[in-house]
C-alpha positions in Angstrom: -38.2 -65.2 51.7 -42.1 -64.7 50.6 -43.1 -63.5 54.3 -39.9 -60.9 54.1 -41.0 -59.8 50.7 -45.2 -59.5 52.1 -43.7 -57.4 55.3 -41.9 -55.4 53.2 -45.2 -54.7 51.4 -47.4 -53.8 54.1 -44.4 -51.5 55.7 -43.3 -53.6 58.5 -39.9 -52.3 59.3 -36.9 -54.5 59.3 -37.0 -54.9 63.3 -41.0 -56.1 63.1 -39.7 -58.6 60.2 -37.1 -59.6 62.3 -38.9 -60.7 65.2 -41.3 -62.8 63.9 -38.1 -64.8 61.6 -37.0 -65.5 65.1 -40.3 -66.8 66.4 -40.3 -69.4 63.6 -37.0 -71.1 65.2 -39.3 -71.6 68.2 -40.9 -75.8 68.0 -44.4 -74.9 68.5 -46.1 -75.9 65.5 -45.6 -71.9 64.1 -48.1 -70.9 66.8 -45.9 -68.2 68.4 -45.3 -66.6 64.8 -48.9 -66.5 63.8 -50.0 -64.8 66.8 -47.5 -62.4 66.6 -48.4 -62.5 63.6 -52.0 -61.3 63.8 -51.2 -58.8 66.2 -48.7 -57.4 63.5 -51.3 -57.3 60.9 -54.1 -55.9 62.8 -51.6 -53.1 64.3 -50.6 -52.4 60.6 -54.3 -52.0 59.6 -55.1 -49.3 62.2 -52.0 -47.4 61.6 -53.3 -47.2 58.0 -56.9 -46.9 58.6 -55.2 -43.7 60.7 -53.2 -42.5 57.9 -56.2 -42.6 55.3 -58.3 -40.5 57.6 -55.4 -37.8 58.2 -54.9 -38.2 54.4 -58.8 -37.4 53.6 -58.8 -35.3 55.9 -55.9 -33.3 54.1 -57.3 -33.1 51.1 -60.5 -32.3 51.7 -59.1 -29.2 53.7 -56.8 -28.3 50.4 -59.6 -28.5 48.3 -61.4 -26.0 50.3 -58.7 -23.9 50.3 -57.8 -24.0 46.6 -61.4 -22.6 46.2 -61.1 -19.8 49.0 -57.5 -18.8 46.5 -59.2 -19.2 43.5 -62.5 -17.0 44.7 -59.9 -14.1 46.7 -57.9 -14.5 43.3 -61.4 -13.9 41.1 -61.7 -10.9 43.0 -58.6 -9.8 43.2 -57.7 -9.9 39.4 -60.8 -12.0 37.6 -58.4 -11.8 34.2 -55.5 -13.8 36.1 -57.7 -16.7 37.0 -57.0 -18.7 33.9 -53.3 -18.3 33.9 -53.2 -18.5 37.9 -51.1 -21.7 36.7 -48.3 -20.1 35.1 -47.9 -17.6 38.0 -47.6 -20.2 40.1 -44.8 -21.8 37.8 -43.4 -18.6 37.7 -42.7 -17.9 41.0 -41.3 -21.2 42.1 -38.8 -21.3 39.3 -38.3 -17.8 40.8 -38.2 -19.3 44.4 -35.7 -22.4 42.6 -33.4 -20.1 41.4 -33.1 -18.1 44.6 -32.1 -21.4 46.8 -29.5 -22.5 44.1 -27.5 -18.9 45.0 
């Protein structure tokens, strides 16, 4: 039960859990399952080294553009600026109301 509940933990799906419960029928000492083991685990850690780059990598490119919106909104309408928040709020209870009809 504790290695189902630290798979589910890391995000192995219920297939990757699967496989190594059957490896652990196998009379080997639990060799087969900790190999597979480690090869789980370190294919788990690259797929989320990955997904922490592309996440960065996301927000750094929002923040950039938050300031791009916030310097064409300056320009635009410098008295807006400071309520661009409610605007926002605004339209998508605006946008909410027009997918409900």
């Amino acid at each position: 039960m504790m290695l189902i509940l630290r798979a589910k933990r890391v995000g192995l799906s219920l297939a990757e859990i699967g496989e190594l419960l059957d490896l652990y029928e196998i009379d080997d000492g639990g060799f087969a399952q900790t190999a597979k083991s480690l090869g789980v685990c370190r294919d788990r850690i690259s797929a989320l080294e990955q997904q922490r780059i592309d996440i960065d990598n996301a927000i750094a490119e929002l923040k950039f553009n938050a300031i791009e919106l916030e310097q064409r909104l300056a320009r635009m309408r410098p008295e807006a600026l400071p309520r661009a928040a409610d605007y926002d709020l605004a339209l998508r209870q605006r946008l909410d109301g027009a997918e409900q009809d």
